[in-house]
C-alpha positions in Angstrom: 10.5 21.2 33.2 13.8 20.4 35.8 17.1 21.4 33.9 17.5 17.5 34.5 14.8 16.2 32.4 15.9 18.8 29.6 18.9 17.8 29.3 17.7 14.2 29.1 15.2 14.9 26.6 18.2 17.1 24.7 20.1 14.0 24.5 17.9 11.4 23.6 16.8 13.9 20.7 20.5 13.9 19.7 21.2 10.2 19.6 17.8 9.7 18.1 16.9 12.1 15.7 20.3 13.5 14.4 21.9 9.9 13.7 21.9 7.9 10.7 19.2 5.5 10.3 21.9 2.5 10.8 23.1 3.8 13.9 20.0 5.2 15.5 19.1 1.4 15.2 22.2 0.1 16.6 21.7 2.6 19.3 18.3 0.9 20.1 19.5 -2.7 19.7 22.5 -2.2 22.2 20.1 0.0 25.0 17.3 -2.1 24.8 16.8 -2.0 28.7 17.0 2.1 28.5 15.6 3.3 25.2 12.1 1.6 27.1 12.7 4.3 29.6 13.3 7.0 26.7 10.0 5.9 25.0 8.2 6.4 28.1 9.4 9.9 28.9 8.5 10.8 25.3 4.9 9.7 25.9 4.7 11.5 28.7 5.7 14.1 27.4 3.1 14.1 24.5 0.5 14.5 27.2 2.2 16.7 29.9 4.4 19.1 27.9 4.0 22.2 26.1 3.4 22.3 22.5 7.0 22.1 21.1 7.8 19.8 23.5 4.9 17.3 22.3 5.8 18.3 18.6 9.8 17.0 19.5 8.7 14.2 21.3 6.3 12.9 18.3 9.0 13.8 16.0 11.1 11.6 18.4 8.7 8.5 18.4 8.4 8.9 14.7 12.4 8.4 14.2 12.5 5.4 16.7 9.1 3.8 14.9 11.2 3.6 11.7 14.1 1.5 13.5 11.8 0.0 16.4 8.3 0.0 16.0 7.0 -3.1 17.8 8.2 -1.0 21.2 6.2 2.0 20.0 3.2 -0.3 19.4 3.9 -2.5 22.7 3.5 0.9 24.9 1.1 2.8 23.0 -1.8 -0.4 24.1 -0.3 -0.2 27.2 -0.8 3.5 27.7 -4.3 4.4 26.4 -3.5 8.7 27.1 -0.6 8.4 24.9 -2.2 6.4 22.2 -5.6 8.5 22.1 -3.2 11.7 21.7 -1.5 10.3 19.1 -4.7 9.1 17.3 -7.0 12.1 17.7 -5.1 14.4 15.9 -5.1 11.5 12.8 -9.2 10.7 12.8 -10.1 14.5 12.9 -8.5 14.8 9.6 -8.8 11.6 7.9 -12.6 11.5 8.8 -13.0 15.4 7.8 -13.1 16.9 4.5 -13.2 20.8 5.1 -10.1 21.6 6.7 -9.7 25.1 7.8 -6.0 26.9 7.1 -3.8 25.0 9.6 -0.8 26.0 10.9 2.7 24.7 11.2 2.5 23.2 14.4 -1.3 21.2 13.6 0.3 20.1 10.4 3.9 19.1 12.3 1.7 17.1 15.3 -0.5 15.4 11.8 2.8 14.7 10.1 4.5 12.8 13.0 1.3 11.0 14.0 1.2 10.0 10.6 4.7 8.4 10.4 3.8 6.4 13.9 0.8 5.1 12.6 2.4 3.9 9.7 5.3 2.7 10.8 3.5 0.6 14.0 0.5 -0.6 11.6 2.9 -2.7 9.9 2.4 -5.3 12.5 0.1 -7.8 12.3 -1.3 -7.3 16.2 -2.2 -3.9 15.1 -5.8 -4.7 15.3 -6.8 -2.3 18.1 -5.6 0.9 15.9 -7.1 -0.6 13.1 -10.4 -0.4 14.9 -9.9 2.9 16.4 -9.4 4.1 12.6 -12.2 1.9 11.0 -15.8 1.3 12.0 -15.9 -2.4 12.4 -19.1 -2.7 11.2 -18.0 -1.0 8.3 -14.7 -1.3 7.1 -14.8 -1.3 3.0 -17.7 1.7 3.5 -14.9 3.6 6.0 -12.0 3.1 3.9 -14.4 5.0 1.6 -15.1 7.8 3.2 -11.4 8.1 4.7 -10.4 8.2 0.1 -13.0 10.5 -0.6 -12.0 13.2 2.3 -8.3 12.7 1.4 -9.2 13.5 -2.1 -10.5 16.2 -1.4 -8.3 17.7 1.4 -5.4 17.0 -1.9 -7.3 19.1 -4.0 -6.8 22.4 -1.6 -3.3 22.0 -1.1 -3.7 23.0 2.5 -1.3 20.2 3.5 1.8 19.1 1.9 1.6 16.2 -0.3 3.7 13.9 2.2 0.8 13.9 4.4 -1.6 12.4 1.6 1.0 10.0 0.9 0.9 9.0 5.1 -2.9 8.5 4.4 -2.6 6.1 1.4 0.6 4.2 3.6 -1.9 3.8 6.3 -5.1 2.5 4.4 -2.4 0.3 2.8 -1.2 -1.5 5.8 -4.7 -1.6 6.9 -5.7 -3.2 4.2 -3.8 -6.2 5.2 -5.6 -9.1 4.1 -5.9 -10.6 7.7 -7.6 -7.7 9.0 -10.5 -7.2 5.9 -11.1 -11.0 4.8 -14.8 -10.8 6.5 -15.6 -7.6 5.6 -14.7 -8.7 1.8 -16.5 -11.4 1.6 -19.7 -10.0 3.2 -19.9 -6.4 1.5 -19.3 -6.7 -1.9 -20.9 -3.7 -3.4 -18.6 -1.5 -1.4 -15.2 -3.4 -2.5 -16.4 -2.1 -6.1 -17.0 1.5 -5.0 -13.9 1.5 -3.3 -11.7 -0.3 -6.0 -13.4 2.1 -8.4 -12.1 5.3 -6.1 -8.4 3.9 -5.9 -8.1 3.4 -9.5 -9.6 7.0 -10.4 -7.1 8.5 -7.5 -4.2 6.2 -9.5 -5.2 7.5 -13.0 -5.2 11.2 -11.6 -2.3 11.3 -9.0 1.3 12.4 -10.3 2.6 11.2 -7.1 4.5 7.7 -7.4 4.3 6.4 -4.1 0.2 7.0 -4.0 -0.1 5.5 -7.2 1.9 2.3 -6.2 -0.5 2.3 -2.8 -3.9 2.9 -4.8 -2.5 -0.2 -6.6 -1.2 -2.4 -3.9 -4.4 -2.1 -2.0 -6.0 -3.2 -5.0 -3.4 -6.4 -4.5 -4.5 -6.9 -1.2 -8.1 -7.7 -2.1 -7.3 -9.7 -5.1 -5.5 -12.2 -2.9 -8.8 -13.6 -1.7 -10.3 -15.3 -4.6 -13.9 -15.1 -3.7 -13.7 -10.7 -4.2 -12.4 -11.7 -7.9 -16.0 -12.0 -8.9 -17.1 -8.5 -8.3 -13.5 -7.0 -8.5 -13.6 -8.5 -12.3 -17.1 -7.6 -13.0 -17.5 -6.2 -16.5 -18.7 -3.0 -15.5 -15.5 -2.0 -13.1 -13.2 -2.1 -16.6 -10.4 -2.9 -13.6 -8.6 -5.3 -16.3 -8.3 -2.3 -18.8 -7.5 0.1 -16.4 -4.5 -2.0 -15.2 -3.4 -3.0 -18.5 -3.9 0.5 -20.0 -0.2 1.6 -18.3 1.1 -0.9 -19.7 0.4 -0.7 -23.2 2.5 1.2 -26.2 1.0 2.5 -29.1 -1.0 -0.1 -30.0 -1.8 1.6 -33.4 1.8 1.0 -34.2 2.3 -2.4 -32.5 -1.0 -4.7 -33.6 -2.2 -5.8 -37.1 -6.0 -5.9 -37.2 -6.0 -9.3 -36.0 -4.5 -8.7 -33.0 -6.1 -5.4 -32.5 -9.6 -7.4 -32.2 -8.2 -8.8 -29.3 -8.2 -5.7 -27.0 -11.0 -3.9 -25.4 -11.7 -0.7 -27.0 -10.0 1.4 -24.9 -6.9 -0.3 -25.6 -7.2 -0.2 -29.7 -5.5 2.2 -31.9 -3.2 4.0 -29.1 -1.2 6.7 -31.5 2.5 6.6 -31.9 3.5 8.6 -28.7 1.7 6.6 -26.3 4.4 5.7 -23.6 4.3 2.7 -21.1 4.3 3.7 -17.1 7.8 4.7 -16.7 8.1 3.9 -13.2 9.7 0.7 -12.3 7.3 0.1 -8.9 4.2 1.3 -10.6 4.2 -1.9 -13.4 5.6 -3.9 -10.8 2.4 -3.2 -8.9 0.3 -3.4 -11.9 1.8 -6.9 -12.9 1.2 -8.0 -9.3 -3.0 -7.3 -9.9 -2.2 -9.8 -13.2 -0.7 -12.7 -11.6 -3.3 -12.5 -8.5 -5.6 -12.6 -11.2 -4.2 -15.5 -12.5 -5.4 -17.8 -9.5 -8.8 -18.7 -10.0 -10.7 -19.2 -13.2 -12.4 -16.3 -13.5 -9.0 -14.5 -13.3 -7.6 -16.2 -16.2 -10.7 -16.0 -18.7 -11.2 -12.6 -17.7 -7.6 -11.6 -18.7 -7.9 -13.9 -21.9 -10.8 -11.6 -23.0 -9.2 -8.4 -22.4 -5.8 -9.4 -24.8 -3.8 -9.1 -21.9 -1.0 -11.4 -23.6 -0.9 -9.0 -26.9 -0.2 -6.1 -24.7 2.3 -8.1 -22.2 3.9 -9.3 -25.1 4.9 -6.2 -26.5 5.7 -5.2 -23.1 8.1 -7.6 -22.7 10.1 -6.8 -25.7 10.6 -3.4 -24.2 10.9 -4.2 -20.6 14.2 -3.0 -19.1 14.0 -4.4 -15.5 14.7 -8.5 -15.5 13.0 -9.0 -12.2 9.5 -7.3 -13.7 10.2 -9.0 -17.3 10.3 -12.6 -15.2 6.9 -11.3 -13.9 5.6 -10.5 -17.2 6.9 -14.4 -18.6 5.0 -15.4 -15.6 1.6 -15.0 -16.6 2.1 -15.2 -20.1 3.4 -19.1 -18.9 -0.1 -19.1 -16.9 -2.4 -17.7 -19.8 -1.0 -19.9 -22.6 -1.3 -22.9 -20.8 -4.2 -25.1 -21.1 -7.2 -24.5 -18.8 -7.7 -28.0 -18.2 -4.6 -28.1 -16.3 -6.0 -26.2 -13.6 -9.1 -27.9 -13.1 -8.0 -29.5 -10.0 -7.0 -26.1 -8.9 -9.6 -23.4 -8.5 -7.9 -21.4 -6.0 -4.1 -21.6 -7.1 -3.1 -19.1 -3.9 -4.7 -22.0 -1.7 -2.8 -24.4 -3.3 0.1 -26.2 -0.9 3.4 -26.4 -2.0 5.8 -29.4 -1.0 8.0 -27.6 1.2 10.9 -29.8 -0.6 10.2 -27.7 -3.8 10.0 -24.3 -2.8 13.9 -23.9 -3.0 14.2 -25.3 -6.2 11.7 -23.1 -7.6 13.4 -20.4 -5.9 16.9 -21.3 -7.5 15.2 -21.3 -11.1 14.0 -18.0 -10.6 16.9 -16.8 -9.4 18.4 -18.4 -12.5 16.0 -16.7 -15.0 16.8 -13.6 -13.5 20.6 -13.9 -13.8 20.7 -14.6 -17.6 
């Protein structure tokens, strides 16, 4: 490479990698016209340079995608080289389960190609890397075979455990609910394989930020009301799975009557049972409630598993307003009369006068200040 060009590249990996990000942003925002340019000498470089230059220059794309990632996405559909380099790397091991020993450089170019991905996935036009990922044809089944290989790439601790996080932040913004409705709604036995998958992986993870994803993905398929049905099926226990974070010693916390109310599973915790401790986790697992909460079978199914018992002991022990309001939330919905929502099976379907949204908005915001 011309001393030129290495001095340009030296410089652009200053500004962009060493900075803050606040002021590697600013630095974007204020040389829109240029960092263009600088995006595609990096991709370039990816495909012409040697293999520490196409380490830095992913490492390069991967600190702008986290300021700017609509340019990232914009020229990686415009330049299919770059885009296939980036993605190769990423199906090999997502779509692979026996790894051999790789080394620091295969796991640098997996890490940064991770990080892109995620970061430019994000965005809602991301549909030709979502089928580049994902067989079309068979997206719930591929999101099934991409959980089961991560699983067990985890298990060998070949690759540090930021890259199985990527993995779960990929299959999280790819679970978007604009980009799987069909597939939903036509494959239902595979939603409850793969629901049954992310809540073993959640129950056996000690990583936060993969729990939270195995649970948000969960989120994303509960929004569409017609995947409730199988989702809530008796036989996937999600209900007592979610609630079973939740819930305190129960042993301690119920008379009998109230005992009867819980599924099995959830009766006669002993005295050191402890609620999830981390303040994203219930906020994810509260999320599955309330999405629960908008159609009919959502509500009688979280009637019949005592979910108010154990969110009312909960909520005497919540710390964090913001997940406590949450909590009052579907208490408010599961105590109400059901008659009230006849006219409403689909509550996330329902329209709200635009008039009322900020009013609503400044009662919550109310509740939460108190």
């Amino acid at each position: 490479m011309a001393e030129s060009k290495k001095l340009s590249f030296e410089t652009i990996m200053t500004v962009l990698m060493e900075k803050s990000d606040d002021e590697r942003k600013k630095f974007i925002e204020d040389h829109q016209a240029s960092i263009k340019s600088v995006i595609k000498l990096v991709c370039r470089l990816i495909i012409t340079g040697d293999k520490t230059e196409k380490i830095n220059s992913l490492t390069c794309l991967a600190k702008i995608s986290e300021v700017e990632d609509n340019l990232i996405l914009t020229n990686l559909l415009e330049d299919t080289a770059v885009y296939e380099a980036i993605l190769k790397p990423i199906v090999n091991f997502i779509h692979n389960r026996d790894h051999p020993e790789a080394d620091s450089e295969q796991v640098d170019v997996i890490k940064y190609s991770l990080i892109i991905l995620v970061n430019i996935t994000r965005q809602k036009n991301c549909v030709k890397i979502f089928h580049s990922l994902l067989d079309t044809n068979k997206l719930l089944s591929s999101f099934h075979t991409i959980l089961s290989n991560v699983v067990m790439i985890s298990a060998t601790d070949k690759f540090e455990p930021l890259i199985i996080e990527l993995v779960f932040n990929l299959l999280l913004n790819l679970s978007q609910p604009s980009l799987i409705l069909d597939e939903i709604q036509k494959n239902q036995d595979n939603l409850a394989l793969l629901m049954k998958d992310l809540l073993n992986f959640f129950e056996k993870s000690t990583c936060t930020k993969i729990r939270v994803c195995c649970i948000s993905i969960i989120v994303n398929f509960l929004i569409h009301g017609s995947a409730q049905t199988t989702l809530l099926d008796s036989k996937s226990e999600l209900i007592t799975k979610i609630l079973y974070p939740l819930a305190g010693p129960t042993e301690v916390e119920f008379d009998d009557e109230d005992m009867a109310q819980l599924p099995l599973d959830l009766q006669y915790l002993p005295p050191d049972k402890e609620r999830e401790a981390d303040n994203n986790v219930r906020d994810a697992l509260i999320s599955c409630l309330l999405l629960c909460c908008n159609t009919r079978k959502g509500r009688d199914s979280l009637k019949d598993h005592g979910t108010y018992y154990i969110l009312r002991e909960l909520h005497k022990q919540e710390k964090d307003r913001s997940i406590q309001k949450r909590v009052e939330d579907v208490v408010d919905i599961l105590t109400k009369e059901e008659e009230e929502y006849n006219q409403f099976p689909d509550l996330m379907s329902t329209a709200i006068p635009e008039h009322l949204i900020g009013k609503f908005d400044e009662m919550d915001q109310t509740l939460l200040n108190e």
